[in-house]
KEMIGU-99568 format. One record per atom (N, C-alpha, C): residue in one letter; z, y, x. Coordinates in pm, whole numbers, padded with zeros to 5 digits, always signed. Layout:
// residues N
AZYX/...
// end
This chain:
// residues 56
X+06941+19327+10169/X+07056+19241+10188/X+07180+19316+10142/X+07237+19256+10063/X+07363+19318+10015/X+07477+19241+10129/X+07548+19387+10148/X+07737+19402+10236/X+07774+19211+10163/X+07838+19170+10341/X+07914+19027+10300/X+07824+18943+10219/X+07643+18941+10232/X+07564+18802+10216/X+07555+18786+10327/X+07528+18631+10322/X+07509+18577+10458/X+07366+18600+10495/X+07318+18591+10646/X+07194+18574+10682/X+07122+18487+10702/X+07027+18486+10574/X+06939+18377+10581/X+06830+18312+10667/X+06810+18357+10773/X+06757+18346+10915/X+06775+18427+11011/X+06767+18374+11168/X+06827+18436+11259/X+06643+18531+11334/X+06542+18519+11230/X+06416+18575+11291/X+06432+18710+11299/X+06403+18819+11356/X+06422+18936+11395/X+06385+19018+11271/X+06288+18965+11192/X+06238+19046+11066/X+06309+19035+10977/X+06410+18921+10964/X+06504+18890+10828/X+06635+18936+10878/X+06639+18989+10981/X+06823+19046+10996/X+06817+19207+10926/X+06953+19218+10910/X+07032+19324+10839/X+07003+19426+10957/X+06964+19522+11044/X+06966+19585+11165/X+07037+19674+11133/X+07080+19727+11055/X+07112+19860+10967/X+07253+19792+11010/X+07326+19710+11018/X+07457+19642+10984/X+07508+19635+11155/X+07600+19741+11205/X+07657+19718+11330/X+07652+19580+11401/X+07769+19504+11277/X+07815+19380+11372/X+07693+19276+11398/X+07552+19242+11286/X+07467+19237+11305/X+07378+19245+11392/X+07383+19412+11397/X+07295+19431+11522/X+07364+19401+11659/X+07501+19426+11679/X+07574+19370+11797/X+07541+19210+11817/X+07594+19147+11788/X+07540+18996+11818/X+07405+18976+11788/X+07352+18955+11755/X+07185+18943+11721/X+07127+19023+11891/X+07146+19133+11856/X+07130+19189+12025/X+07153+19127+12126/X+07282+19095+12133/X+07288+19022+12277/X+07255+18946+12258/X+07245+18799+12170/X+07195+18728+12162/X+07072+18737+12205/X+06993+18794+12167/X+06863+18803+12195/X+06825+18836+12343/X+06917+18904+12377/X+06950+18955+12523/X+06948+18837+12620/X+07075+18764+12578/X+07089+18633+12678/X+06997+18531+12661/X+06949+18496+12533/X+06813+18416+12501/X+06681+18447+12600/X+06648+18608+12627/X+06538+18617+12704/X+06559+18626+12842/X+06679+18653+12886/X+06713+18643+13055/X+06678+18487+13088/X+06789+18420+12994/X+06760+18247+13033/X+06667+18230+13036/X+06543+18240+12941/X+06414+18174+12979/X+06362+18286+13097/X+06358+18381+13120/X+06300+18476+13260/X+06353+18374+13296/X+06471+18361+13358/X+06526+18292+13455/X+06467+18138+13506/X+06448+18077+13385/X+06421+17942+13356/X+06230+17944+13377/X+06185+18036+13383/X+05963+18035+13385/X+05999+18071+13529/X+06093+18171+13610/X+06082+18175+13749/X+06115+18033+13814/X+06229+17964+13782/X+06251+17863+13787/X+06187+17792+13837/X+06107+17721+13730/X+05948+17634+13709/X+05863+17691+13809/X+05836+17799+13782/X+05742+17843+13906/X+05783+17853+14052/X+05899+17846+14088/X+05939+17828+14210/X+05893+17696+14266/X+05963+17648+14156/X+05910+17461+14176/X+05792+17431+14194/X+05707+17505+14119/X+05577+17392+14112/X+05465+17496+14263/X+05554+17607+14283/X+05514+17668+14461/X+05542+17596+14554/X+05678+17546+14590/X+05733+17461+14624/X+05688+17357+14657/X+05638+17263+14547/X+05565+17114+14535/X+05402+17171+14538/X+05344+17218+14594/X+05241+17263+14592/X+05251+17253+14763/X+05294+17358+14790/X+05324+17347+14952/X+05366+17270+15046/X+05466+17168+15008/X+05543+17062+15024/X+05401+16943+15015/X+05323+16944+14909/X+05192+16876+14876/X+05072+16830+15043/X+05055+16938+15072/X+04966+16925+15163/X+04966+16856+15260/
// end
């Protein structure tokens, strides 16, 4: 990737990593992308413990 092209996908194999600002956003991004879903499969699973127990 040549300095100032744009990135042609946001998949982890096609980013610039070598490129600070790159790796700064892409990082967190990726960061806050996998907390939300942790957050979001505990979530679900609370629920469906929940309605399971609540069930009987």
């Amino acid at each position: 990737m040549i300095h100032g092209e744009t990135v042609h996908s946001p998949l982890p194999m096609d980013l610039p990593w070598w490129m600070p600002d790159h790796f700064v956003f892409f990082g967190v991004l990726y960061i806050v992308l996998g907390v939300l879903g942790v957050a979001l499969t505990v979530t679900v699973l609370q629920s469906l413990r929940d309605a399971k127990k609540a069930g009987h």
